[in-house]
C-alpha positions in Angstrom: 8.4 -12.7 -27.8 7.2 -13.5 -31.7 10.0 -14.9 -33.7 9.7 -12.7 -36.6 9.4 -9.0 -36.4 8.6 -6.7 -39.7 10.8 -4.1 -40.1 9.4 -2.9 -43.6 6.9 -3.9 -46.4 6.8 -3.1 -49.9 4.9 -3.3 -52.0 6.4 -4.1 -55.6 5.4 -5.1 -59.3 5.3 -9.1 -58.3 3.7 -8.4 -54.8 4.2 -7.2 -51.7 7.8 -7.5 -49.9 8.5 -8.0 -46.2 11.6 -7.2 -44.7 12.0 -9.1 -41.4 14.5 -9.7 -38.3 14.3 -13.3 -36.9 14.6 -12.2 -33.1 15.7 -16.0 -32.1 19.4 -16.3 -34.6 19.4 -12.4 -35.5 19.2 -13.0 -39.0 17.6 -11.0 -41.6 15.0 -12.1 -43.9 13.0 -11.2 -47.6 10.1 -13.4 -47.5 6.5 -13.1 -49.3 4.5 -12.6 -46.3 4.0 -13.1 -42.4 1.4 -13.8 -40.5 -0.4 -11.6 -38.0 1.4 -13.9 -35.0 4.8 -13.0 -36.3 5.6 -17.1 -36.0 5.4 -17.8 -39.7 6.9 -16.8 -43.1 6.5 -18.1 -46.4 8.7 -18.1 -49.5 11.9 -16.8 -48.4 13.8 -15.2 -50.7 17.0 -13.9 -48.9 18.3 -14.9 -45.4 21.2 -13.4 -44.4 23.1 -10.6 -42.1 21.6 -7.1 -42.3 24.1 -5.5 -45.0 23.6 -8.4 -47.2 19.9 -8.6 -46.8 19.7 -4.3 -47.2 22.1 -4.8 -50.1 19.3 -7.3 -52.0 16.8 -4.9 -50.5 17.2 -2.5 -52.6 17.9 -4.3 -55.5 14.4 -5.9 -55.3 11.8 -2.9 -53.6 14.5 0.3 -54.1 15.5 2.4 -51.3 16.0 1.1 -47.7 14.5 3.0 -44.8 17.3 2.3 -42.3 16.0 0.5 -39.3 17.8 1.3 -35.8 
């Protein structure tokens, strides 16, 4: 099983955005980018539980597809 699973990308005026679940502690992340593997991130800006991290979300990329 990959550590990281995208849920979303978007793309915004700075770059692109990647919404992400860490599948090991259930934590949700807003990071920069992820690799193809899904066992890397870089720059994270947000780590957090899912109503926080949708809460900066939409701050940062606008609305939030909810994810089920």
């Amino acid at each position: 099983m990959k550590p990281y699973e995208v849920r979303q990308i978007k793309e915004t005026a700075t770059g692109k955005r990647y919404l992400v679940r860490h599948n090991t502690y259930g934590k949700w992340i807003i990071c920069d980018s992820v690799n193809e593997a899904g066992n890397c991130i870089s720059n994270p800006e947000t780590t957090g539980q899912y109503e926080y991290v949708a809460k900066k979300w939409e701050k940062l990329c606008g609305k939030l597809v909810p994810v089920t």
